[in-house]
C-alpha positions as CSV (number, residue, x, y, z in Angstrom):
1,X,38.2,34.7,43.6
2,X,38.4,31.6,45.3
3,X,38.0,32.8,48.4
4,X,35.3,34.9,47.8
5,X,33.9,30.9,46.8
6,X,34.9,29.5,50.0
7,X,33.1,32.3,52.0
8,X,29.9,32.0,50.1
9,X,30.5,27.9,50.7
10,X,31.2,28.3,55.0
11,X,28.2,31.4,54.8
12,X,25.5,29.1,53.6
13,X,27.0,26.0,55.5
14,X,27.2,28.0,58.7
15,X,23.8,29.4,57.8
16,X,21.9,25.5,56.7
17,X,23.4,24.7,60.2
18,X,21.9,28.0,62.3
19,X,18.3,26.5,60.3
20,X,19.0,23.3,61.8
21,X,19.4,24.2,65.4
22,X,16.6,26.7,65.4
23,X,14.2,24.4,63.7
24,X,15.3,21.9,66.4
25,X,14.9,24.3,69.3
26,X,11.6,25.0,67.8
27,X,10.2,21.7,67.9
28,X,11.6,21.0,71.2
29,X,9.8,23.5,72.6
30,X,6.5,22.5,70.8
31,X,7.1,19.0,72.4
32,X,7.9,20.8,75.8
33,X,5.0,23.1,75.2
34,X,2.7,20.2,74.5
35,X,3.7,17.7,77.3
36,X,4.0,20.6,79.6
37,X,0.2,21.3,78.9
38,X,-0.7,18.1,79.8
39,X,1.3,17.2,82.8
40,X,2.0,20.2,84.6
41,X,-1.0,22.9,84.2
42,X,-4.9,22.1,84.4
43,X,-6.9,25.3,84.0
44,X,-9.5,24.2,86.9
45,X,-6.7,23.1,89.3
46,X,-4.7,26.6,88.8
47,X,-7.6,28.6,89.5
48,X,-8.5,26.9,92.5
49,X,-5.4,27.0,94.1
50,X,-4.8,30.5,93.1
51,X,-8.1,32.4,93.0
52,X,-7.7,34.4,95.9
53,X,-4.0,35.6,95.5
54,X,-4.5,36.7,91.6
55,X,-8.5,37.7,92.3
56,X,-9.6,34.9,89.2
57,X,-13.4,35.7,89.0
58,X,-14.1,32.5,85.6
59,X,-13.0,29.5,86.1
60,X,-13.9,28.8,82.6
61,X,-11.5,30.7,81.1
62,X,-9.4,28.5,80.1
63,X,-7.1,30.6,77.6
64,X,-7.3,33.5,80.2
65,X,-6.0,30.8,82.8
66,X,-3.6,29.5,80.3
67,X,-2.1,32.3,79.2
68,X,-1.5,33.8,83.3
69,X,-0.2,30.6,84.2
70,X,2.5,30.9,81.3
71,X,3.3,34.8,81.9
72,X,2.6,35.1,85.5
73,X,2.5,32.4,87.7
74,X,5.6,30.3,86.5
75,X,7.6,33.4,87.6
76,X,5.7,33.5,90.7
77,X,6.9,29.8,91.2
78,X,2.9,28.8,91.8
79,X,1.8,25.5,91.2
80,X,-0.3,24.9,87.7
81,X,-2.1,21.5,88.7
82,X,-1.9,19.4,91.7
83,X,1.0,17.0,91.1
84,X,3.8,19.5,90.5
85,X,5.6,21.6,93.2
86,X,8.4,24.1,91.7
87,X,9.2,24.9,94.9
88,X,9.1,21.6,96.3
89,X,11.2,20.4,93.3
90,X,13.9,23.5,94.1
91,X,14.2,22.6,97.7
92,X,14.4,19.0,96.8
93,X,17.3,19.9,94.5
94,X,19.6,22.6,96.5
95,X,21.9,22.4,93.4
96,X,19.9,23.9,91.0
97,X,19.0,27.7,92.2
98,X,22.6,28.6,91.4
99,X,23.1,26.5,88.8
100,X,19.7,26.8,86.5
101,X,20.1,29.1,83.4
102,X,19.1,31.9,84.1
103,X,20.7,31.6,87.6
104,X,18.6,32.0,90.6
105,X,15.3,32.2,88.4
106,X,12.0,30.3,88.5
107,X,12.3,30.4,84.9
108,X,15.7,28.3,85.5
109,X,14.2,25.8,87.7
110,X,11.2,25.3,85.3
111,X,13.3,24.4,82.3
112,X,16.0,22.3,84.0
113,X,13.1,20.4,85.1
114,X,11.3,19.7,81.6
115,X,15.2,19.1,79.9
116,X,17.2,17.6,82.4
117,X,15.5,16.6,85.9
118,X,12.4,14.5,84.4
119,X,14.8,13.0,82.8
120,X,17.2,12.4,85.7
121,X,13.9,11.2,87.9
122,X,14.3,13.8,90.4
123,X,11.6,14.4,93.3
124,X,9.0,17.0,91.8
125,X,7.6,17.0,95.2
126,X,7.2,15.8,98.4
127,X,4.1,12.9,97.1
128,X,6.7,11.7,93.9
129,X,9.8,11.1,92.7
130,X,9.9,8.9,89.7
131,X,13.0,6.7,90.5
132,X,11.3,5.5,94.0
133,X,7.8,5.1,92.2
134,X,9.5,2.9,89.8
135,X,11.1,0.9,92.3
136,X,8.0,0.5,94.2
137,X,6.4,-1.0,91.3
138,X,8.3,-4.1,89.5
139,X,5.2,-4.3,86.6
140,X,6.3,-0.6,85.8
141,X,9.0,-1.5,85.4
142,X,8.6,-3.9,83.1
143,X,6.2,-1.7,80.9
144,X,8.2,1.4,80.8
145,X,12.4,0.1,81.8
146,X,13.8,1.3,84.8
147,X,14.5,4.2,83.8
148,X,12.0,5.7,81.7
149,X,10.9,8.7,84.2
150,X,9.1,10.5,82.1
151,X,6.5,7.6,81.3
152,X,6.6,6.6,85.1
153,X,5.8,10.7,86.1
154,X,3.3,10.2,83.0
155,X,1.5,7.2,84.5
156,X,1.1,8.3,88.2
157,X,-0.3,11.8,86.7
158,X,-2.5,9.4,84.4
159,X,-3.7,6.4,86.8
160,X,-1.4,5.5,89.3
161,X,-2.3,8.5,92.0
162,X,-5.8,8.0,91.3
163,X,-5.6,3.7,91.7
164,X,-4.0,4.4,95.2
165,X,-0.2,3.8,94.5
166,X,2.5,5.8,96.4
167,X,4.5,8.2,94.8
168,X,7.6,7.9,97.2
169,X,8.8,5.7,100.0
């Protein structure tokens, strides 16, 4: 009998702790889901760049665009606005085609970005990488730390490309 308790006890432990880690996958993709939306796809921008190869006819179809973007042209490694470059980003960073999980995806590259390389600053394209933005710019520094990639990524996306600063050296 007091096994059969012990069982029960590790069962539900070992099932409160499955809960935990899918409830925090969940809301890590929700955040990734969310920030990705804003920083790495704009509806407009993806059907301009791509109209002719994927034949878009409305480019107010925003959904429509949404939803292609997120089934078709992240595995097509084609860029959702005009800041990010996946293919820049993987020839930027030879160690990640092997190396990604799922090896030698797109699918691979995209998430190591959004969970390790924002995070590491690495080049997302030829126009920025956010370790030499932040170096570029002491009072970004001093508003964000040095290093806080995300936030400098977020502020070149937000006003720094448009008030003329560089992205690189």
């Amino acid at each position: 009998m007091l096994c059969a308790g012990n069982d029960a006890k590790a069962a539900a432990a070992k099932a409160t702790e499955d809960a935990r880690v899918a409830g925090e996958k969940a809301r890590k993709l929700k955040d990734q889901a969310a920030w990705q939306s804003i920083y790495v796809f704009s509806a407009p921008v993806y059907y301009e760049l791509n109209k002719a190869r994927y034949g878009f006819v409305n480019p107010s179809d925003y959904a429509g665009l949404t939803k292609h973007w997120l089934e078709v042209g992240m595995k097509d490694a084609v860029r959702g606005n005009s800041v990010f470059d996946i293919q820049s980003y993987n020839a930027q960073n030879p160690d990640l085609w092997a190396n990604v999980t799922p090896a030698g995806t797109w699918e691979g590259v995209w998430t190591h970005w959004f969970e390790i390389g924002i995070n590491e600053g690495r080049a997302i394209s030829r126009e920025f990488k956010a370790t030499e933005y932040l170096a570029l710019y002491p009072d970004l520094q001093l508003a964000f730390g040095a290093t806080n990639y995300k936030a400098a990524y977020q502020h070149w996306v937000d006003y720094g490309k448009v008030q003329g600063r560089q992205g690189r050296r």
